[in-house]
Structure formats: structure tokens, C-alpha cells
C-alpha positions as CSV (number, residue, x, y, z in Angstrom):
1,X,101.1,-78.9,-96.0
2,X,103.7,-77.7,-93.4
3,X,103.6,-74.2,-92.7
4,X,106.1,-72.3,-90.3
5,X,105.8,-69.0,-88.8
6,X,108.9,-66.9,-87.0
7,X,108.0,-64.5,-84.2
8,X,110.6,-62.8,-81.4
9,X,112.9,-60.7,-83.9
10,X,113.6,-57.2,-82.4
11,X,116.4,-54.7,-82.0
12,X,118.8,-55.5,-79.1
13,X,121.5,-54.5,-78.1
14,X,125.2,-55.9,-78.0
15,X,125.3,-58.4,-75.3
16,X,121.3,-59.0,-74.9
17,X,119.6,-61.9,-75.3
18,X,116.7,-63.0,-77.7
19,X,114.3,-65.8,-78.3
20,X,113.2,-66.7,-81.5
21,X,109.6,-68.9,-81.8
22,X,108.6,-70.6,-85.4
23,X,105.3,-72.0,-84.8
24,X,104.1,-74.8,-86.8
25,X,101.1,-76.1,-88.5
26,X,100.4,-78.9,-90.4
27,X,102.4,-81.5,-89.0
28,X,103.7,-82.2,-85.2
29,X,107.3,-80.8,-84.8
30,X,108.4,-83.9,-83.3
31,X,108.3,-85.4,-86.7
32,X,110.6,-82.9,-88.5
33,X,114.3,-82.2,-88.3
34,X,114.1,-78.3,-88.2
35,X,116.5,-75.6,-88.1
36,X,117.3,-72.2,-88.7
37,X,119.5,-70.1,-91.1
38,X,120.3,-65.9,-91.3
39,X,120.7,-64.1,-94.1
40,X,121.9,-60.1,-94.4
41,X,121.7,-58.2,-97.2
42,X,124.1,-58.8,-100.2
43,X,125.0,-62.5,-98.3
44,X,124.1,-65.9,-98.7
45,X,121.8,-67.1,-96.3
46,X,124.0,-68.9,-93.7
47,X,122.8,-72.0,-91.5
48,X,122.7,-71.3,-87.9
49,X,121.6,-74.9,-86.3
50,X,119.2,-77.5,-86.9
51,X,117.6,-79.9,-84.5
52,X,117.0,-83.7,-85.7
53,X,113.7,-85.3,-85.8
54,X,113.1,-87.9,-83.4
55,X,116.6,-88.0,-81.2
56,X,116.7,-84.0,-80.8
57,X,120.4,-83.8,-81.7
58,X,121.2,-80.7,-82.0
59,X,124.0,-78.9,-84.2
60,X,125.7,-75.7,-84.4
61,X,127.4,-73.1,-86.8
62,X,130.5,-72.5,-85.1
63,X,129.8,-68.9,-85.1
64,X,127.1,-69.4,-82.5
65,X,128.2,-72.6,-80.6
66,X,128.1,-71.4,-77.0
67,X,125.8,-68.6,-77.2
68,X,122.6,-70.0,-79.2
69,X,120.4,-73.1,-77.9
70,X,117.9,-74.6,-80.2
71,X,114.9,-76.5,-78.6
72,X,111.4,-77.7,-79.1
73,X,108.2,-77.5,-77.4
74,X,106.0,-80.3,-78.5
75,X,102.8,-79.7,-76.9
76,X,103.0,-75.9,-78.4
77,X,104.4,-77.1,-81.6
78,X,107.1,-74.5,-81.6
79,X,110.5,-74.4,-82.0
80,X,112.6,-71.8,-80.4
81,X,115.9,-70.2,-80.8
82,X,117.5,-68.9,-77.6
83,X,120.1,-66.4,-78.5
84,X,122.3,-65.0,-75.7
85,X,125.7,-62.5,-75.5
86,X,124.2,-61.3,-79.0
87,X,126.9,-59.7,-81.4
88,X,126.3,-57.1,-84.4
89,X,127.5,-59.6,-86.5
90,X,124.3,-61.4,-85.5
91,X,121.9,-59.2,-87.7
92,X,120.6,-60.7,-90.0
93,X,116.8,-62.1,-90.8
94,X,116.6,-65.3,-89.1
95,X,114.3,-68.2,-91.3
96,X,113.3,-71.3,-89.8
97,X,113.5,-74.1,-92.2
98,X,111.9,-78.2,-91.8
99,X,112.5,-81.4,-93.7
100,X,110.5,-84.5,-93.3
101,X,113.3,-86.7,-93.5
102,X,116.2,-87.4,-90.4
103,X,119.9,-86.5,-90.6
104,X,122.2,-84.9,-88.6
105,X,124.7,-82.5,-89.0
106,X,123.8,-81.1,-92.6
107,X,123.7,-77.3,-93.1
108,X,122.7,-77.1,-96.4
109,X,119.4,-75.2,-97.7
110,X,118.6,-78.2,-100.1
111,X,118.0,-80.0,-97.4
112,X,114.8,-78.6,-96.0
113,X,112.0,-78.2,-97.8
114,X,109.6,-75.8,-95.9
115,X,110.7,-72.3,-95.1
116,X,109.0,-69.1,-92.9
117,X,109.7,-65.9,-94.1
118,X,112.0,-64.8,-92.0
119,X,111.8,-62.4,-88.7
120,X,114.5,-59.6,-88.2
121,X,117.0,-59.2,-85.6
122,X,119.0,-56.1,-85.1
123,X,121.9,-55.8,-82.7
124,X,123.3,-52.6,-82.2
125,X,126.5,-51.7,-80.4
């Protein structure tokens, strides 16, 4: 069983930076296309980017291309999200999410089948 913890949420402020961790147990984070997604209150939980097993391509919402940088650390079995030149529209609770299988450039929920429970980030201006 794959299990995913988040870690790093905080309150910033506009302009900070911010790094995200979602630890893994279970199963080797090289084996799992993983990714993260944000959700605020009365929203839909919206993808952020994702990170392919295997080949590490990467993938971006639009909304965050530039600024966020998703990565992996094998030997620590973590994943991280980098966040930089943070926005208020950037609070949210951040959720990391894993799928067993490969693909590239999907950004739907369905698609990953283990989920944390989310760490909060707060960016005041």
C-alpha cells in the first residue's frame, strides 16, 4: 500500500518562496508518476503539475509554469514542490497525488489513485 505524506505548507508572504515535501512509503518514487493538485474552499481541486514515472517529464498548469519546479529525491523517497514569486491566488491546500501507471501530460484526478491529505499554504499580500 502506497502511502503519501505532505509537509512544508506555511503562511508566506506575496513574493516568497516555499517548498513542499510528500514523503512516500510503500513503494520507491521512482516507480510512480506523481503530482500535485490545490484546492480552496468552495473550488474544485485544480492540478498543479505531475512528474512521470521513469523519464521524469515534468508538466505544468499554466498558472504556475515559470514559478513552480517539481522534482524527486530517490534515495529520500520524496517528492518536492519548489514554489517561488508566490501569489495570493496560490492559497490553497496543496495534495500530492501517485499512480502506478506512466503517462504524460494528464491533469485529471482519476488518474491517480493514492492521495495525502493535503498541507496548507497561505500567501498573504
Amino acid at each position: 500500500q502506497v502511502q503519501l505524506v505532505e509537509s512544508g505548507g506555511g503562511l508566506v508572504q506575496a513574493g516568497d518562496s516555499l517548498r513542499l515535501s510528500c514523503t512516500f512509503s510503500g513503494r520507491t518514487v521512482g516507480t510512480l508518476t506523481v503530482g500535485w493538485f490545490r484546492q480552496t474552499p468552495g473550488k474544485q481541486r485544480e492540478f498543479v503539475t505531475a512528474i512521470a514515472r521513469g523519464d521524469d517529464y515534468t508538466y505544468y498548469a499554466d498558472s504556475v509554469k515559470g514559478r513552480f519546479a517539481i522534482s524527486r529525491d530517490i534515495v529520500k523517497n520524496i517528492v518536492y514542490l519548489q514554489m517561488n514569486g508566490l501569489e495570493p491566488e496560490d492559497t490553497a491546500v496543496y495534495y500530492c497525488a501517485a499512480s502506478h501507471r506512466y503517462f504524460r501530460d494528464s491533469n485529471r484526478e482519476i488518474d491517480f489513485n493514492y492521495w495525502g491529505r493535503g498541507t496548507q499554504v497561505t500567501v498573504s499580500s
